[in-house]
C-alpha positions as CSV (number, residue, x, y, z in Angstrom):
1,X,134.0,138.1,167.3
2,X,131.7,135.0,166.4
3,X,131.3,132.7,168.6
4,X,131.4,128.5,168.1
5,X,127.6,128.8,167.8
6,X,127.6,131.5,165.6
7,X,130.3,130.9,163.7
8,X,128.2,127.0,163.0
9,X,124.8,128.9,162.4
10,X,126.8,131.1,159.9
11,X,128.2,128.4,157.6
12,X,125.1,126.1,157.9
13,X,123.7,129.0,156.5
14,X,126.1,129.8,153.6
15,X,125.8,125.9,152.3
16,X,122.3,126.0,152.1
17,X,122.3,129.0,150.2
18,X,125.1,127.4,148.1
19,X,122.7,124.2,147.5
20,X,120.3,126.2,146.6
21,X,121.4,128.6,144.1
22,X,123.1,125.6,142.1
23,X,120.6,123.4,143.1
24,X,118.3,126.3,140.7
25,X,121.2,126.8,138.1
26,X,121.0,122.7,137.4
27,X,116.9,122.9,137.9
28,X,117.1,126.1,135.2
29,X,119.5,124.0,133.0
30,X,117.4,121.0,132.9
31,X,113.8,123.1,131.9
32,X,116.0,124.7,129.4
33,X,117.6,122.3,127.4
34,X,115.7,119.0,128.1
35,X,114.3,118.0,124.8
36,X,110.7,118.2,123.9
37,X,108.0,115.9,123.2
38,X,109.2,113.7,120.5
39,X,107.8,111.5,117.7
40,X,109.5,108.4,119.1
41,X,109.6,108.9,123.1
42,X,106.8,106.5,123.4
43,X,104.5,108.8,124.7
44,X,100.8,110.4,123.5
45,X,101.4,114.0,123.6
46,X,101.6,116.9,121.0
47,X,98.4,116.0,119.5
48,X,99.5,112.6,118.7
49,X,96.0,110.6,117.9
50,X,98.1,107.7,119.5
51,X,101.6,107.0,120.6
52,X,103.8,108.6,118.6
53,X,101.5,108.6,115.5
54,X,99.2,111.1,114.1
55,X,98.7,114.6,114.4
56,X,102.5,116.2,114.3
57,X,103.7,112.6,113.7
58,X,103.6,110.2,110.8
59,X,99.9,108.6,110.5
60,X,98.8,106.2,112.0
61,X,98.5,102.4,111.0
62,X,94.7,102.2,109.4
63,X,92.3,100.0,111.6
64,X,90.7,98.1,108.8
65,X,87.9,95.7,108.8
66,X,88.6,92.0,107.4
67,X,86.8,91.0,104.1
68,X,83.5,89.6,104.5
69,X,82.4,86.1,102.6
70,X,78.6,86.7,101.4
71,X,78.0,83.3,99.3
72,X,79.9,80.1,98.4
73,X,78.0,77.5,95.4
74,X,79.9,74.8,93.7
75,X,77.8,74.2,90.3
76,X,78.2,71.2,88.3
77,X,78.8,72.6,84.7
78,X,79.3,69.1,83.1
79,X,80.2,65.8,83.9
80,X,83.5,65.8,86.1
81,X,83.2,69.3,85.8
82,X,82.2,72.2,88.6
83,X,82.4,75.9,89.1
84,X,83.1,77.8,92.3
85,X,81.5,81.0,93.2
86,X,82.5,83.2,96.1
87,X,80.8,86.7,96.8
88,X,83.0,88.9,99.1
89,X,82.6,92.2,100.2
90,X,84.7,95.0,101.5
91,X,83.6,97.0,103.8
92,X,86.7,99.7,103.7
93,X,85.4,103.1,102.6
94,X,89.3,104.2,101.2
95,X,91.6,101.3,101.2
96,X,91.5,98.6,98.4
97,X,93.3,95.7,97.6
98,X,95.6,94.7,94.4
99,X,96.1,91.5,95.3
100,X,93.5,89.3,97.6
101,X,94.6,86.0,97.7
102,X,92.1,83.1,98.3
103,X,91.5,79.6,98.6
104,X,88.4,77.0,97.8
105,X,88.6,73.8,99.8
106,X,86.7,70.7,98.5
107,X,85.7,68.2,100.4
108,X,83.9,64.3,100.0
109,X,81.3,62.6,101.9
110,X,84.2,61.4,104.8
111,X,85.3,64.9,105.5
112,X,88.4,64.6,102.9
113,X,89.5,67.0,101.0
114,X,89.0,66.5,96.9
115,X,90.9,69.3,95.9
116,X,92.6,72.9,96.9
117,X,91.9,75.9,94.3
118,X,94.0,78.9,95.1
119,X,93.6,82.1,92.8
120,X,93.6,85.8,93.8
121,X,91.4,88.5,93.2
122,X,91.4,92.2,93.3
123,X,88.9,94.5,95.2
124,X,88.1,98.4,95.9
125,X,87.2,100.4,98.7
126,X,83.5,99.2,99.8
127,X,83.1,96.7,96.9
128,X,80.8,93.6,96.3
129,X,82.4,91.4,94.0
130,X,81.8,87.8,93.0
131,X,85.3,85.4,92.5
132,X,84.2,82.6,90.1
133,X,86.6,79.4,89.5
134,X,86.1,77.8,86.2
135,X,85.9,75.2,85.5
136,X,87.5,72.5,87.7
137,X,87.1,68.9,87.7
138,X,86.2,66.7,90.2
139,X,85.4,62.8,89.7
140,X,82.8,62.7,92.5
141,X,80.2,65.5,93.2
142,X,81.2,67.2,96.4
143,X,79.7,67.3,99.6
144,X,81.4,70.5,101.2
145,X,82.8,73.4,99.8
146,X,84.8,76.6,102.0
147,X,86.1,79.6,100.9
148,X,88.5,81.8,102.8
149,X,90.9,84.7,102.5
150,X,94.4,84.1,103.2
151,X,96.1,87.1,102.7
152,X,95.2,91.0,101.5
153,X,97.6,93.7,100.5
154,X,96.1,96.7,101.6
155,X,96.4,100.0,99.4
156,X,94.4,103.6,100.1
157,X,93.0,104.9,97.4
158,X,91.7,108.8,97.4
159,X,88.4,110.3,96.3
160,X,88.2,106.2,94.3
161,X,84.4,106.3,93.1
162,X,83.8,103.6,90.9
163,X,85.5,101.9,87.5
164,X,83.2,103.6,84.6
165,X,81.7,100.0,83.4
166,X,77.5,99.9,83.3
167,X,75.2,96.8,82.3
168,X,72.4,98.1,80.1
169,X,69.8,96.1,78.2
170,X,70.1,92.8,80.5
171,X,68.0,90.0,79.7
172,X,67.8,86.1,80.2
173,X,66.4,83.5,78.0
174,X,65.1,80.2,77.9
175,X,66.5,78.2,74.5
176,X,63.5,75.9,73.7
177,X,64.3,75.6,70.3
178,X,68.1,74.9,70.3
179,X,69.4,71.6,71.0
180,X,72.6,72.2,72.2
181,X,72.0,75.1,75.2
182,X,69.2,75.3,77.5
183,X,69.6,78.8,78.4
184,X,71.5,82.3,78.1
185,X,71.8,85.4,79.9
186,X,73.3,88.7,77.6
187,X,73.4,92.6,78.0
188,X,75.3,95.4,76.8
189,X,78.6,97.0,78.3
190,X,79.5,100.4,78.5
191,X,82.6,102.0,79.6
192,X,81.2,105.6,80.8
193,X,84.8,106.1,82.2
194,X,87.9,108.4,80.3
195,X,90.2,105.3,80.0
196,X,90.2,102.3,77.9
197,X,90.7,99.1,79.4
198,X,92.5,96.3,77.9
199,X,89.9,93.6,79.5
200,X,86.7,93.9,81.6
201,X,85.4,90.9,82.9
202,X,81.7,90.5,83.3
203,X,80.1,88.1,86.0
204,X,75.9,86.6,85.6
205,X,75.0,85.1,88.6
206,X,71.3,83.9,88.5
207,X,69.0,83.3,91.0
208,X,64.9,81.6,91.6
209,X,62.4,83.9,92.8
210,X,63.3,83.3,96.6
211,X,66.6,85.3,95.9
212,X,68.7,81.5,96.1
213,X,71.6,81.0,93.8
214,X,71.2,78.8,91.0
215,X,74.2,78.9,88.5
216,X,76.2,81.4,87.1
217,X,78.9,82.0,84.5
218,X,81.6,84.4,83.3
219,X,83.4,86.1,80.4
220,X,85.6,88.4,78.8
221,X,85.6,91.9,76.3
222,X,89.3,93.0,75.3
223,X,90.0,96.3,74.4
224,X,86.8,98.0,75.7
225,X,87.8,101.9,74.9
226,X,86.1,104.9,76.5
227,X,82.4,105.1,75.8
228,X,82.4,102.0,74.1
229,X,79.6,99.9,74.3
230,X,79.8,96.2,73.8
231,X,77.2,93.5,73.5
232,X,78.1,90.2,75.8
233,X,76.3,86.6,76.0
234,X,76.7,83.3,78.2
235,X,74.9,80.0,78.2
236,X,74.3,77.0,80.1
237,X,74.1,73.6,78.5
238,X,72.5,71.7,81.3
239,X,68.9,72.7,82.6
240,X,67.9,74.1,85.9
241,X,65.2,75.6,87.6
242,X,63.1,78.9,86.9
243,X,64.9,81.8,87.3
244,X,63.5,84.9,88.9
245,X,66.0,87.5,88.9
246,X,70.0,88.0,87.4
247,X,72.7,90.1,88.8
248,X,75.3,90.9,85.7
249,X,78.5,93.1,87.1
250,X,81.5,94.6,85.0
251,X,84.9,94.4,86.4
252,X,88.4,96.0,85.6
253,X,91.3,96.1,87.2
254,X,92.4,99.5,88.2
255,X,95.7,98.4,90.0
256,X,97.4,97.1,86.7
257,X,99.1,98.9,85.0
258,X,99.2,96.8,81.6
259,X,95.3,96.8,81.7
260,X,95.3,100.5,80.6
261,X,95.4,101.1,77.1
262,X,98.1,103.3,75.5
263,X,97.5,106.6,74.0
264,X,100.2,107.9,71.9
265,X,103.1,106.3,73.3
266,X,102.3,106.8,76.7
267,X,100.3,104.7,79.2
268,X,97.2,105.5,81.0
269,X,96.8,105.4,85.2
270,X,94.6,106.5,87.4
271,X,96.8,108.3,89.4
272,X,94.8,110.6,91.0
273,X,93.4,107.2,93.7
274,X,97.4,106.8,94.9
């Protein structure tokens, strides 16, 4: 027969062991059926390149760089009249924009602002481009002009090389002999690509031989098919300095859909950068 002591010893004993082997069963439970690393438990695990993003997880949000601004010029074209140049760059190797939207502030001698041109623009992954505003009037020549981006819609675009469009046979040209212009600049456009483009726009920008912009101008070709190769001229009426060297580019607009060309009933994409 136990005694009090023993009988106490006993039963301390038996609830430990009791704790214990439920204490385990809970402990086994728990392991067993607690859920996993998850996609949304706010947590880097799994591979994740960052919280729940990347790796087994949707990806994550691209860390892109803003768009640069290379050159502003206002250029009087005539009197009361001016064009704005920007040059921006993207420095984005895979993501491009379908809409950039921009703004040129004008501003007088006392700080005030003349006028507000807003436009937008379209760019592609690690693109130069030049945005020019044509023409806009202004009574008073202006003593401060800003460009700046207000807002870009950002769209990847896979394996995107370029748009097919070369500049061949560029030349410039003093008019000496005509009355009315003091100057052209013309080339030839070809579309190397597979598409046809209902417009390509095509930019001159001129500069002295110290590389500093002096004017530049802008215009159109419609229904530039593939490997079509059209012939394109500008002029200025008013003179300006020498000019050393010209920079002609060829735009399109990939992101349009109405800017490809039908081919028997159905309309041209470039799918394959979505």
């Amino acid at each position: 027969m136990l005694t009090p002591k023993q009988r106490r010893n006993k039963q301390i004993i038996v609830a430990v062991c009791f704790f214990l082997f439920w204490g385990g069963v809970a402990f086994g439970f728990s392991i067993l059926f607690a859920p996993g690393p998850t996609c949304f438990d706010g947590i880097q695990n799994q591979g994740e390149e960052k919280i729940d993003c990347g790796g087994p997880c949707k990806p994550c949000p691209p860390i892109l760089e803003k768009l640069k601004v290379l050159k502003i010029k206002a250029i009087q074209a005539e009197t009361g009249s001016f064009d704005l140049l920007a040059q921006i760059e993207n420095p984005n190797q895979e993501y491009g924009s379908p809409q950039v939207f921009y703004q040129f502030e004008i501003f007088g001698q006392d700080n005030n602002q003349l006028k507000k041109v807003e436009g937008s623009t379209y760019i592609f992954p690690s693109q130069t481009k030049y945005i020019i505003e044509s023409p806009v009037n202004l009574s008073i020549f202006p003593a401060k002009v800003t460009f700046s981006i207000k807002n870009v819609n950002w769209e990847k675009l896979f394996g995107f090389k370029n748009v097919g469009l070369e500049i061949y046979e560029k030349k410039y040209n003093e008019l000496s002999q005509d009355p009315t212009y003091f100057s052209k600049a013309s080339g030839v456009v070809e579309n190397t690509s597979n598409y046809d483009y209902e417009k390509v726009e095509i930019v001159v920008v001129l500069y002295d031989d110290k590389n500093a912009l002096i004017n530049f101008a802008k215009t159109e070709q419609k229904t530039v098919r593939s490997r079509d190769k059209r012939y394109f001229e500008v002029s200025w009426k008013k003179p300006f300095k020498k000019v050393g060297n010209s920079n002609m580019e060829a735009y399109t607009n990939l992101f349009l859909d109405e800017n490809f060309i039908k081919r028997h009933g159905t309309e041209e994409r470039f799918q394959q950068y979505y």
